[in-house]
Backbone as JSON Lines, residues from 0, in Angstrom:
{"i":0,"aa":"X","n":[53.77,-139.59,-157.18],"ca":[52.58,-139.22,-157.94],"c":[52.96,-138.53,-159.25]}
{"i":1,"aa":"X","n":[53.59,-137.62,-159.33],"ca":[54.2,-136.58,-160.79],"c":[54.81,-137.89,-161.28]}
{"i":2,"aa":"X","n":[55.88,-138.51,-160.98],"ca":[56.55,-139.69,-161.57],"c":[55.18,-140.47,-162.29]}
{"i":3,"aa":"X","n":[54.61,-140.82,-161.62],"ca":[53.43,-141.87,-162.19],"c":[52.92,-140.94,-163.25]}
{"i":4,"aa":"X","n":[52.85,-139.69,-163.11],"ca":[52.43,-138.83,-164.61],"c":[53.15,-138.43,-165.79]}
{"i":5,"aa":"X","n":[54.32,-138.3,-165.21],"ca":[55.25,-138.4,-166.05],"c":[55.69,-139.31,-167.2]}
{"i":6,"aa":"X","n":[55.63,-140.66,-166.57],"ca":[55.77,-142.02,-166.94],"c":[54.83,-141.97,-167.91]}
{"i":7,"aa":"X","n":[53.12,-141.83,-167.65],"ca":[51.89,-141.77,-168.52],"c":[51.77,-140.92,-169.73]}
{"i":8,"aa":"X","n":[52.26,-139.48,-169.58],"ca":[53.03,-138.55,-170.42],"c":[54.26,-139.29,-171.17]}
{"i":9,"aa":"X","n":[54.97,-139.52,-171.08],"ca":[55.7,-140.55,-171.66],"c":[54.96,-141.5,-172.88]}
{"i":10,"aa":"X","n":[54.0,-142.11,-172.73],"ca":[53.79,-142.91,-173.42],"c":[53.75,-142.83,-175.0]}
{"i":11,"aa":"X","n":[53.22,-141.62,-175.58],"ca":[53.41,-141.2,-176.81],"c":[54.6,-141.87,-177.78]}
{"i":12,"aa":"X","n":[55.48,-141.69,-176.66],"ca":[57.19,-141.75,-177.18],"c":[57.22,-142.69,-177.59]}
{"i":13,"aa":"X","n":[56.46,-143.9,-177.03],"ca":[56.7,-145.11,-176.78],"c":[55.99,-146.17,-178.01]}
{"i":14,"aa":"X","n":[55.02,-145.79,-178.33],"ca":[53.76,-145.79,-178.97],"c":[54.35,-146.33,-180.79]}
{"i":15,"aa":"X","n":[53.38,-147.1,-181.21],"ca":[53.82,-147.37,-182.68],"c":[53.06,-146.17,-183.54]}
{"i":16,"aa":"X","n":[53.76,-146.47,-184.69],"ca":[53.28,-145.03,-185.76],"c":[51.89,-144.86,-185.74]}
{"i":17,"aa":"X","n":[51.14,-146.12,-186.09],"ca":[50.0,-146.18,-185.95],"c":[48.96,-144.63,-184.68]}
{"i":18,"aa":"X","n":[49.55,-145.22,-183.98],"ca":[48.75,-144.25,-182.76],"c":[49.04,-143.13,-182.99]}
{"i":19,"aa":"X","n":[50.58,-142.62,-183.55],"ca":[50.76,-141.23,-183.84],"c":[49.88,-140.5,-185.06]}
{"i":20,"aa":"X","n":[49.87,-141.91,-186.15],"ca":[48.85,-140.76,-186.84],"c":[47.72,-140.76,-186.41]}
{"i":21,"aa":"X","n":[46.5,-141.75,-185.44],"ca":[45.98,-141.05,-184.92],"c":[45.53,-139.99,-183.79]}
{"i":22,"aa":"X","n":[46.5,-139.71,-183.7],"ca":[46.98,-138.5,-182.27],"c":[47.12,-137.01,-183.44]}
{"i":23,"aa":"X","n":[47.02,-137.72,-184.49],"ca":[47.32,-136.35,-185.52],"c":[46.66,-134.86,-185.3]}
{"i":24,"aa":"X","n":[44.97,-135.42,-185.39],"ca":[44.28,-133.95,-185.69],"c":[44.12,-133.25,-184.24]}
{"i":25,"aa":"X","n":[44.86,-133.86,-183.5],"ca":[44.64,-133.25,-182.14],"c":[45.86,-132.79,-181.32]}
{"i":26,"aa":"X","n":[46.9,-133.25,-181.86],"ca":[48.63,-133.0,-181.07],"c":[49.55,-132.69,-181.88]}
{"i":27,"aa":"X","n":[49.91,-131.31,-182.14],"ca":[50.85,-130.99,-183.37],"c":[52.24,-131.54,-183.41]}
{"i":28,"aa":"X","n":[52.56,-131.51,-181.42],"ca":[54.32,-132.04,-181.41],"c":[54.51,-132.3,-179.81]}
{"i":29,"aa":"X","n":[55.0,-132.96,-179.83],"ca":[55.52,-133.51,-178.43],"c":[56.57,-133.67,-178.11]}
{"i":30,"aa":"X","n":[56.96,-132.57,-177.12],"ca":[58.59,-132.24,-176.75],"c":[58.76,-132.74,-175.34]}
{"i":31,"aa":"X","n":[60.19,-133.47,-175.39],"ca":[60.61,-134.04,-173.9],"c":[61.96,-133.27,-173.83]}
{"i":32,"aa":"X","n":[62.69,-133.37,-172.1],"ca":[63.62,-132.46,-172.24],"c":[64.51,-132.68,-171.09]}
{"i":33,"aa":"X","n":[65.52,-132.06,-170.67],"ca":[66.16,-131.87,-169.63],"c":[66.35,-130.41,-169.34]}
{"i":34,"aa":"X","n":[66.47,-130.56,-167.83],"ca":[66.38,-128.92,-167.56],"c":[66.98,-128.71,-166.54]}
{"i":35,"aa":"X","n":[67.6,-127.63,-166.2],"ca":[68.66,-127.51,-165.51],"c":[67.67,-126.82,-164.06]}
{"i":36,"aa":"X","n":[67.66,-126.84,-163.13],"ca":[66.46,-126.74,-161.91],"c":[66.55,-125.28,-161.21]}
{"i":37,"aa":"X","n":[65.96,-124.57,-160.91],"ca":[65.95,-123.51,-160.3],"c":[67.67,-122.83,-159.87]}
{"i":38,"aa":"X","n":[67.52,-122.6,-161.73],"ca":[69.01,-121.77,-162.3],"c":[69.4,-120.91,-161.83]}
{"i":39,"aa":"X","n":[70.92,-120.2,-160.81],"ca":[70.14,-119.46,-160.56],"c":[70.98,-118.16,-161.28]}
{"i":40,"aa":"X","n":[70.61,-116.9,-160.93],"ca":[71.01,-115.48,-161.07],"c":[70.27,-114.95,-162.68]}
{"i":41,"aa":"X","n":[68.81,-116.09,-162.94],"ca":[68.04,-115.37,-163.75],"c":[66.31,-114.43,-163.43]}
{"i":42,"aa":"X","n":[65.67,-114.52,-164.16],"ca":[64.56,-113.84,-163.66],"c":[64.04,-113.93,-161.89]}
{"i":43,"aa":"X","n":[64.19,-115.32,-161.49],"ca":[64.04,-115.09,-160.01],"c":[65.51,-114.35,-158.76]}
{"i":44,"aa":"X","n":[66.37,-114.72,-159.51],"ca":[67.6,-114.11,-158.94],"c":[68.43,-114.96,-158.16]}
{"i":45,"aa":"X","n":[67.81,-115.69,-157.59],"ca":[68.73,-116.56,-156.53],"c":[68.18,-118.41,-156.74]}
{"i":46,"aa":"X","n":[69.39,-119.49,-156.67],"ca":[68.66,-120.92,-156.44],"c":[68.69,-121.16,-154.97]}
{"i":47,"aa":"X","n":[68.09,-122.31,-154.53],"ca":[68.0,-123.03,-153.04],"c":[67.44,-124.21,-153.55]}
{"i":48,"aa":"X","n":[66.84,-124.4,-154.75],"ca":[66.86,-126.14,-154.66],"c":[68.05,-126.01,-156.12]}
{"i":49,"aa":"X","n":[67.97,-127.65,-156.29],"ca":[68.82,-128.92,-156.78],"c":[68.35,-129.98,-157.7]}
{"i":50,"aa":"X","n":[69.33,-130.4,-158.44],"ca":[68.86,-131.8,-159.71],"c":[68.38,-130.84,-160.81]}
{"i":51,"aa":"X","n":[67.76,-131.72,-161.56],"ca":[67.5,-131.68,-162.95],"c":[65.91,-131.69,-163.01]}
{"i":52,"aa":"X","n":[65.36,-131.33,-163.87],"ca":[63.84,-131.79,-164.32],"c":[63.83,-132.58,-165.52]}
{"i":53,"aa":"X","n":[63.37,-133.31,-165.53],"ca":[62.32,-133.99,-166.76],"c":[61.24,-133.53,-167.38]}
{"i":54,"aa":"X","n":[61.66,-132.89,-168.32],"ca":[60.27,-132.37,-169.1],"c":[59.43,-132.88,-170.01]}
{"i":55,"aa":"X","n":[57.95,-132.88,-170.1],"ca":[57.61,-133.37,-171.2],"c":[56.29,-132.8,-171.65]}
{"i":56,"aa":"X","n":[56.02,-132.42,-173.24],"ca":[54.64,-131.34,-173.18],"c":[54.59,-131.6,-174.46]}
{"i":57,"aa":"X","n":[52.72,-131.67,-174.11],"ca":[52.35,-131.4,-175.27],"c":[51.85,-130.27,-176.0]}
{"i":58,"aa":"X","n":[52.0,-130.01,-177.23],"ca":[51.55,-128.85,-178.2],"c":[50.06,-129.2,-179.28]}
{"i":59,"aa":"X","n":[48.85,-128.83,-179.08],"ca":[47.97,-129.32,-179.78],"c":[47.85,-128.73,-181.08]}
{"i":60,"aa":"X","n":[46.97,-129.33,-181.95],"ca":[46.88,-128.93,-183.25],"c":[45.91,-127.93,-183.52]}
{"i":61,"aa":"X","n":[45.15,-127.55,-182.76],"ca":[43.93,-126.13,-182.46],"c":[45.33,-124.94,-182.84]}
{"i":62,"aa":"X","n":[44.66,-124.09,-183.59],"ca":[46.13,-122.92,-183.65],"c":[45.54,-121.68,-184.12]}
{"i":63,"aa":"X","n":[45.53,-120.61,-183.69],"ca":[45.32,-119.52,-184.39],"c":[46.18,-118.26,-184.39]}
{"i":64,"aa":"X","n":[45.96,-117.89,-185.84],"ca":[47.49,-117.1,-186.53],"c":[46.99,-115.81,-185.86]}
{"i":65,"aa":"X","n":[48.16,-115.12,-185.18],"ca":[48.42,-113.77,-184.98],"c":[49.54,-113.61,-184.94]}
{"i":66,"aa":"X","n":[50.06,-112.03,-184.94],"ca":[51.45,-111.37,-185.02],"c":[52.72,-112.55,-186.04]}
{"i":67,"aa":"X","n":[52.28,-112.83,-187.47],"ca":[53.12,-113.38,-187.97],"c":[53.66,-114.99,-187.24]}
{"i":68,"aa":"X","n":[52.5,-115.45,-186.21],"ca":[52.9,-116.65,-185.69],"c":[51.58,-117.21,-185.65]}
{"i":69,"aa":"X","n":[51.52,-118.58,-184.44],"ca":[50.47,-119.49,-184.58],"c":[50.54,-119.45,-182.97]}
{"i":70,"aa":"X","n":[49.05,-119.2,-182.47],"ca":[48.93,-119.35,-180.67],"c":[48.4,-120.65,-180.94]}
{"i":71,"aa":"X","n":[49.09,-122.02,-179.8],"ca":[48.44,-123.23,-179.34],"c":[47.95,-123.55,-178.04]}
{"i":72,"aa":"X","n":[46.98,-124.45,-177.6],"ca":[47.3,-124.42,-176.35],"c":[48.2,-125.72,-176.3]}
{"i":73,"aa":"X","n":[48.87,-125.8,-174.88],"ca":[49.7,-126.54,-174.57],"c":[49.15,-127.23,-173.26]}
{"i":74,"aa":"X","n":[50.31,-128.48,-172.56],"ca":[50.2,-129.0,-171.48],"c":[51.31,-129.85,-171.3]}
{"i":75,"aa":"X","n":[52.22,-129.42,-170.19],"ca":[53.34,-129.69,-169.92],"c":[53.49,-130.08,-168.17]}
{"i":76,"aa":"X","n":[54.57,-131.12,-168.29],"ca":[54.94,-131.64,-166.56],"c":[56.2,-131.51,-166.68]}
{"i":77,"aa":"X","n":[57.0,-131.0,-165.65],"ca":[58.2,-131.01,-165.17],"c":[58.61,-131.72,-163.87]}
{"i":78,"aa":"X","n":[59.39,-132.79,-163.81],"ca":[59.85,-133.4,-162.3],"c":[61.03,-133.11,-162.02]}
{"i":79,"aa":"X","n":[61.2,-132.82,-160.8],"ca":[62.5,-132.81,-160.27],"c":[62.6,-134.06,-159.69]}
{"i":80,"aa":"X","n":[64.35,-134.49,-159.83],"ca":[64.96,-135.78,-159.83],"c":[65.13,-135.88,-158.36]}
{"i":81,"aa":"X","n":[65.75,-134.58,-157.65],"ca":[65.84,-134.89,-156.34],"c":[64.74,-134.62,-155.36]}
{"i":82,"aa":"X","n":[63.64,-134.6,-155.62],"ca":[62.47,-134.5,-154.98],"c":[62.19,-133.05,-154.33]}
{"i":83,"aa":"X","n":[62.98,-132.13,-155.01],"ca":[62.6,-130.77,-154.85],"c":[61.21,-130.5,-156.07]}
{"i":84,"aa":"X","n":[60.92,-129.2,-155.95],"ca":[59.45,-128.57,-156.93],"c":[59.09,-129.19,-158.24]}
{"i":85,"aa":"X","n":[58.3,-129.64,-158.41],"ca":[58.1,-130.48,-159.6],"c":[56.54,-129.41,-159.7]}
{"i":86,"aa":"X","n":[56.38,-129.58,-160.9],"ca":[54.97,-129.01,-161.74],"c":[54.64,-129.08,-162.82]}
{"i":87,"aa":"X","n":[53.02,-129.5,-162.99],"ca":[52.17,-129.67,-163.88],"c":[51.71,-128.24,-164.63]}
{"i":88,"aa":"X","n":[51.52,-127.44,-165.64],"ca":[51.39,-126.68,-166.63],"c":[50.77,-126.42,-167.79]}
{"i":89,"aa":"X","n":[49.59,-125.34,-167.87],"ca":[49.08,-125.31,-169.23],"c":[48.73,-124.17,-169.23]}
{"i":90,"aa":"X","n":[48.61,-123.55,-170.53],"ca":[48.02,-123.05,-171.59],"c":[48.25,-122.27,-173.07]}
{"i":91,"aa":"X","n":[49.01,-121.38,-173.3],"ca":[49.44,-121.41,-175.16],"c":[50.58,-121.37,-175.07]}
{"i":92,"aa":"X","n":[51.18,-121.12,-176.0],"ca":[52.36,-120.97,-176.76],"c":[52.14,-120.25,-178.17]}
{"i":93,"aa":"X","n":[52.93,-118.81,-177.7],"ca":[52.82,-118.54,-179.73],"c":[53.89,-118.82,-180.57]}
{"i":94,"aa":"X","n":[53.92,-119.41,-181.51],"ca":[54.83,-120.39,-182.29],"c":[55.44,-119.16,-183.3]}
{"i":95,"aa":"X","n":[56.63,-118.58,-183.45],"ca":[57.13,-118.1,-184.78],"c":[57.97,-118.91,-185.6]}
{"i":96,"aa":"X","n":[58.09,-119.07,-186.79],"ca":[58.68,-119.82,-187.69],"c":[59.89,-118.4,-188.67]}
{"i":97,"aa":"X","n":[61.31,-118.98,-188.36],"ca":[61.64,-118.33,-188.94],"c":[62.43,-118.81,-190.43]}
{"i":98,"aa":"X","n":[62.69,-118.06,-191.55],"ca":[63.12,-118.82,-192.5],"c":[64.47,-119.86,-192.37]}
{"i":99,"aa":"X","n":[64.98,-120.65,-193.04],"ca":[65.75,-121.96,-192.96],"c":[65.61,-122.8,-191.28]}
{"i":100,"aa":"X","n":[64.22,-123.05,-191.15],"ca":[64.35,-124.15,-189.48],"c":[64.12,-123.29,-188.69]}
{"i":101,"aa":"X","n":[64.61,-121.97,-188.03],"ca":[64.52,-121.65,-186.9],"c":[63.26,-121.37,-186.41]}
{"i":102,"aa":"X","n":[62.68,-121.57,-184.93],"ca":[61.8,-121.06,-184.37],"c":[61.98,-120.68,-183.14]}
{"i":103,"aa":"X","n":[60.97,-119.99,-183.06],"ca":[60.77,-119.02,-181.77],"c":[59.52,-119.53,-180.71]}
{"i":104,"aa":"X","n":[59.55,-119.62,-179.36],"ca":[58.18,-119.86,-178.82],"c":[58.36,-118.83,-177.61]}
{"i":105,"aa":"X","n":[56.66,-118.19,-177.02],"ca":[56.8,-117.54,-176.24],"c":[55.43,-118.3,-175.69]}
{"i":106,"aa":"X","n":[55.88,-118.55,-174.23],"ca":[54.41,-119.27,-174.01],"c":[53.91,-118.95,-172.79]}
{"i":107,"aa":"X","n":[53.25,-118.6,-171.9],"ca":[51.93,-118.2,-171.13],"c":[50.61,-119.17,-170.49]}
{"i":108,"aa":"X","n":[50.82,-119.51,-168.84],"ca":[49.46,-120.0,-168.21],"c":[49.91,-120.14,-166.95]}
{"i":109,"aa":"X","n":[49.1,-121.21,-166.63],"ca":[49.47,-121.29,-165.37],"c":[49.91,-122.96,-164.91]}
{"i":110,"aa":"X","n":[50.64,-122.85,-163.68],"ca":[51.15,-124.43,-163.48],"c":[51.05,-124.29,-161.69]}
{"i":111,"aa":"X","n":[50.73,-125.73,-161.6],"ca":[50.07,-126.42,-160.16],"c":[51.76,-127.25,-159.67]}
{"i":112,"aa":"X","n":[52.45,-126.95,-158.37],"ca":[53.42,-127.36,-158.24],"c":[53.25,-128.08,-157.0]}
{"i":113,"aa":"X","n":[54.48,-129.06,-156.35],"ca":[53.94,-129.42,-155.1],"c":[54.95,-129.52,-154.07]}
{"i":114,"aa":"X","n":[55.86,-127.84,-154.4],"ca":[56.85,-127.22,-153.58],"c":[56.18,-126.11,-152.08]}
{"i":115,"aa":"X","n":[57.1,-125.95,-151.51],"ca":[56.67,-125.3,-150.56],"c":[56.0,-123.83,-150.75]}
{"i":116,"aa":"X","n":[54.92,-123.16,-150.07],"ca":[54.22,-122.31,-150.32],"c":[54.57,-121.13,-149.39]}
{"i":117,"aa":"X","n":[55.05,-121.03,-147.87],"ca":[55.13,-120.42,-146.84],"c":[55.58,-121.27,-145.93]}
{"i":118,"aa":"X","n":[56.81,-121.94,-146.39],"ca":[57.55,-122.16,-145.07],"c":[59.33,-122.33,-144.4]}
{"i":119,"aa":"X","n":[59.01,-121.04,-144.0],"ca":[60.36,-120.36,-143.35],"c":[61.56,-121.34,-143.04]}
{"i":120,"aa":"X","n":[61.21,-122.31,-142.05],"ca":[62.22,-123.76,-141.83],"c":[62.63,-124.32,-142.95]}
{"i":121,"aa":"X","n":[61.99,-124.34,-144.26],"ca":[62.63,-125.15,-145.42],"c":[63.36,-124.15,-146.08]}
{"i":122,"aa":"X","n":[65.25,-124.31,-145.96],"ca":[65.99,-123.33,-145.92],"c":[66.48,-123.81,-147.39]}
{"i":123,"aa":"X","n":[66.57,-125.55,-147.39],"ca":[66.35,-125.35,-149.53],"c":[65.6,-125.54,-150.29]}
{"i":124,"aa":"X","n":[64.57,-124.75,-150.02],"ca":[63.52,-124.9,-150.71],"c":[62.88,-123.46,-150.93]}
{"i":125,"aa":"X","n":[62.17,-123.26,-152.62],"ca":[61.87,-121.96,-152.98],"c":[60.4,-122.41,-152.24]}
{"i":126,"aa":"X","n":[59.94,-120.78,-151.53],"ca":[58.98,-120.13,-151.02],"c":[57.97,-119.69,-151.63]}
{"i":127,"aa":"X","n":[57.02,-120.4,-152.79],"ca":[56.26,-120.11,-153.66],"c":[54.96,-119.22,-153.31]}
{"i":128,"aa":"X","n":[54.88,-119.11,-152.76],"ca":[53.65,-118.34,-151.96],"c":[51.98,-118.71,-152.14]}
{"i":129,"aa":"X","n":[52.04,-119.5,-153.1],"ca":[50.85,-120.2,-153.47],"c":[51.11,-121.78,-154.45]}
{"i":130,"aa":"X","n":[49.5,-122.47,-154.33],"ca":[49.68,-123.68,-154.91],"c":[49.87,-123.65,-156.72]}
{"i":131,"aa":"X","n":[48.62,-122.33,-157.01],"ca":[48.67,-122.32,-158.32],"c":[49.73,-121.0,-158.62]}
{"i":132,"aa":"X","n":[50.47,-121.08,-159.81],"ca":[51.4,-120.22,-160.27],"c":[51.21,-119.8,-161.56]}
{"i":133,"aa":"X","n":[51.71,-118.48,-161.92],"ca":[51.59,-117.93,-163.27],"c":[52.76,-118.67,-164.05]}
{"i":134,"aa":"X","n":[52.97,-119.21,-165.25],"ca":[54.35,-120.12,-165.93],"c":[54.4,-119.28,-167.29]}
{"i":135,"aa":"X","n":[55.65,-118.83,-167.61],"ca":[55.95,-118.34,-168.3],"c":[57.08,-119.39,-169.08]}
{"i":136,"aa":"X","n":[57.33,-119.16,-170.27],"ca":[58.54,-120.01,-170.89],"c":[58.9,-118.93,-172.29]}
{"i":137,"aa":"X","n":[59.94,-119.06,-172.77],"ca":[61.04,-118.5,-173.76],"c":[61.65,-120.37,-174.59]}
{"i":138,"aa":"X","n":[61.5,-119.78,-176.1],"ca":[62.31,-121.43,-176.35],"c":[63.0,-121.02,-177.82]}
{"i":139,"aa":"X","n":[63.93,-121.07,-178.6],"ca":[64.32,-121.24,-179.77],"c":[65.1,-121.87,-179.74]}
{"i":140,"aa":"X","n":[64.82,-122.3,-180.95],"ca":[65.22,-123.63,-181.66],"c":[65.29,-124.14,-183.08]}
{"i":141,"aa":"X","n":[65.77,-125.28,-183.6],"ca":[66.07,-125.25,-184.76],"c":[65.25,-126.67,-185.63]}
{"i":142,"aa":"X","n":[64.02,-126.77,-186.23],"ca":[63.62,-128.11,-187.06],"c":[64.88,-128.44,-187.6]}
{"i":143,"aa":"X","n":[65.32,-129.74,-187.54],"ca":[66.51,-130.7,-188.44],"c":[65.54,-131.25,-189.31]}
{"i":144,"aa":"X","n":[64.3,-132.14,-188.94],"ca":[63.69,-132.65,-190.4],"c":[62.23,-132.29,-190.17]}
{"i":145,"aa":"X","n":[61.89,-132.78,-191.18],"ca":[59.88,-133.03,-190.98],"c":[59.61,-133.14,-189.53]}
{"i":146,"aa":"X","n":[59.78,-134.2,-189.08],"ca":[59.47,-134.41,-187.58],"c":[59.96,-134.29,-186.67]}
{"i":147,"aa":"X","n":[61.69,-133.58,-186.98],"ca":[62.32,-133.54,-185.65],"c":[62.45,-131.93,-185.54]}
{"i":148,"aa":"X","n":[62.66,-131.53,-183.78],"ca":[63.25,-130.8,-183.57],"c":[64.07,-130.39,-182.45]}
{"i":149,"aa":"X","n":[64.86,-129.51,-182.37],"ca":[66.03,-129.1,-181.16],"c":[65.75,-128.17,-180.7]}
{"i":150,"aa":"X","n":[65.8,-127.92,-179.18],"ca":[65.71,-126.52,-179.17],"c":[65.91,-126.12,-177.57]}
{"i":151,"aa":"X","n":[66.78,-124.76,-177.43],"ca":[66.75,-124.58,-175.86],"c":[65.28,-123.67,-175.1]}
{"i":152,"aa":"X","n":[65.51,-124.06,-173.73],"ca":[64.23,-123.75,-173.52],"c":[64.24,-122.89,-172.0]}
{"i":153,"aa":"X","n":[63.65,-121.64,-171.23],"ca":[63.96,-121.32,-170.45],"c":[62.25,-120.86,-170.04]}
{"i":154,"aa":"X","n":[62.14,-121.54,-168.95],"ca":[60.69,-121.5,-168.08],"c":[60.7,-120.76,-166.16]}
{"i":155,"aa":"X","n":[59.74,-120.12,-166.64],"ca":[59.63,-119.69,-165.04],"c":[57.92,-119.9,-164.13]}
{"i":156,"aa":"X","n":[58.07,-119.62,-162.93],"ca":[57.18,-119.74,-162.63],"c":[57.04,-119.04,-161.06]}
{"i":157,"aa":"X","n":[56.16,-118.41,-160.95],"ca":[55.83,-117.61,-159.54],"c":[54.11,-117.38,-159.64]}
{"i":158,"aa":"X","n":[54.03,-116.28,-158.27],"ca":[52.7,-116.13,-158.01],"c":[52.72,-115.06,-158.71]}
{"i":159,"aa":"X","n":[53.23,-114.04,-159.17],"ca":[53.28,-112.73,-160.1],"c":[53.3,-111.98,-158.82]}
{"i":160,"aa":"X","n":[53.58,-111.58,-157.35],"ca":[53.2,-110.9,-155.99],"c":[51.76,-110.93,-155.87]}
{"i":161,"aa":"X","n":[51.45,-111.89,-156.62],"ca":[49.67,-111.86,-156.07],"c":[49.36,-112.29,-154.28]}
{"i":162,"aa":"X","n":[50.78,-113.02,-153.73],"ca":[51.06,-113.48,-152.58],"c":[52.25,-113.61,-151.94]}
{"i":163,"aa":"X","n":[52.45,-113.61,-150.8],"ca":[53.95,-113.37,-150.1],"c":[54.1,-114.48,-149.57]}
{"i":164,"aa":"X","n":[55.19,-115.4,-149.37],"ca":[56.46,-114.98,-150.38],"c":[56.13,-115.34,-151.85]}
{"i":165,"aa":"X","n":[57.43,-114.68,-152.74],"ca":[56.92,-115.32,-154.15],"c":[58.5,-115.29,-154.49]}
{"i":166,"aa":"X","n":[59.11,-116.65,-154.15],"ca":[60.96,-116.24,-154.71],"c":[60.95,-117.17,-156.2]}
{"i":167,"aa":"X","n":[59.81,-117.51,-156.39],"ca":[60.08,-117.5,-158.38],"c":[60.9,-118.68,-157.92]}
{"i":168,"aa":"X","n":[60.72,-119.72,-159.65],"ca":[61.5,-120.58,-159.76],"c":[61.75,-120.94,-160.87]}
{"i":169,"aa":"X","n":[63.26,-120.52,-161.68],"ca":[63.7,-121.02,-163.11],"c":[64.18,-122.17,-163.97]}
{"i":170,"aa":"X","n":[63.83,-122.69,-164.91],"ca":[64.71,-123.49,-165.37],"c":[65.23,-123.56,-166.69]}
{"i":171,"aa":"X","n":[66.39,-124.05,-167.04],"ca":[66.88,-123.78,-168.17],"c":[66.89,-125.16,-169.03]}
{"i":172,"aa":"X","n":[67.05,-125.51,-170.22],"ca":[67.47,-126.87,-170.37],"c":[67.39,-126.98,-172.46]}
{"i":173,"aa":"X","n":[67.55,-128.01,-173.01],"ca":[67.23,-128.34,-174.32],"c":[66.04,-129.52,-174.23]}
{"i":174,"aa":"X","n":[65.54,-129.34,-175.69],"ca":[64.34,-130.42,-175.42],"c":[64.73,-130.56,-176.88]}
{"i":175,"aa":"X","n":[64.04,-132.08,-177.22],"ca":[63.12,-132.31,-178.27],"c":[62.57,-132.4,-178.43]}
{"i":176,"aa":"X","n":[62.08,-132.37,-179.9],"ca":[59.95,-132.02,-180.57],"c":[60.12,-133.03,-181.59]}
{"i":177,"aa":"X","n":[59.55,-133.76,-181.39],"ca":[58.97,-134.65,-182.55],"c":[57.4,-134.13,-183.22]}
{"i":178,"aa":"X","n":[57.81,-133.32,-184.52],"ca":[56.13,-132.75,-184.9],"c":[55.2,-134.56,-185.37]}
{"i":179,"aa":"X","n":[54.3,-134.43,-185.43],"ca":[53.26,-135.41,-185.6],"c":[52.86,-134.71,-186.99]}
């Protein structure tokens, strides 16, 4: 099922110019990625799953300026390759731009996963404690041209202890942004 969304998410990529400029007034950039899977010895502390994710998200063109940056909302899917936690994800990102290319993103919502929630017997598998999760992400990176960009990216996701268990799940990885 995520695969079949993934794939659909995908399509952008795929797409002639045409469709991108009209995807314009509504999708600022669309970043795909690799990610390294519930990393471990960072914000959650420990791994128990495996593989890679596939990332892919979009950034819309709605934006409003605060603290010297631009808040968007977003909507992002992550799959895992070996059929461990995969999740769907949304809501902003505040964008900083720093002088020569660099940027900064700090982004904030929530993401729907379809890893285990409470169960003790699944010994590799993170213990999420609920279906919906708070998602946090960290990203800088560097524009190379008009439309391209690079950048590493580090995402988390738990219940915040709103529920027991909550062993958090990280990932690390680089993506690209193609701005529109």
């Amino acid at each position: 099922m995520l695969g079949a969304l993934f794939a659909l998410f995908c399509i952008p990529l795929a797409s002639s110019d045409s469709l991108a400029e009209k995807a314009k007034p509504w999708i600022h950039e669309i970043r795909f990625g690799v990610l390294d899977h519930d990393t471990d010895n960072l914000w959650s502390g420990f791994s128990e799953e495996s593989g890679i994710d596939l990332n892919a998200e979009l950034i819309f063109s709605p934006s409003y300026q605060i603290w010297h940056g631009r808040i968007r909302p977003n909507l992002g899917l992550s799959v895992n390759t070996e059929g461990d936690t995969s999740k769907v994800y949304a809501g902003g990102v505040w964008q900083y731009l720093f002088e020569k290319g660099f940027f900064f993103d700090l982004g904030a919502g929530l993401a729907i996963h379809d890893g285990e929630t409470d169960n003790p017997q699944a010994i590799d598998r993170k213990e999420l404690g609920s279906r919906v999760l708070l998602h946090f992400s960290f990203e800088l990176g560097y524009t190379v041209s008009a439309h391209s960009r690079i950048s590493l990216m580090f995402d988390h996701v738990s219940n915040g202890y709103t529920n027991d268990p909550n062993e958090g799940l990280d990932t690390v990885g680089i993506r690209y942004g193609y701005l529109l």
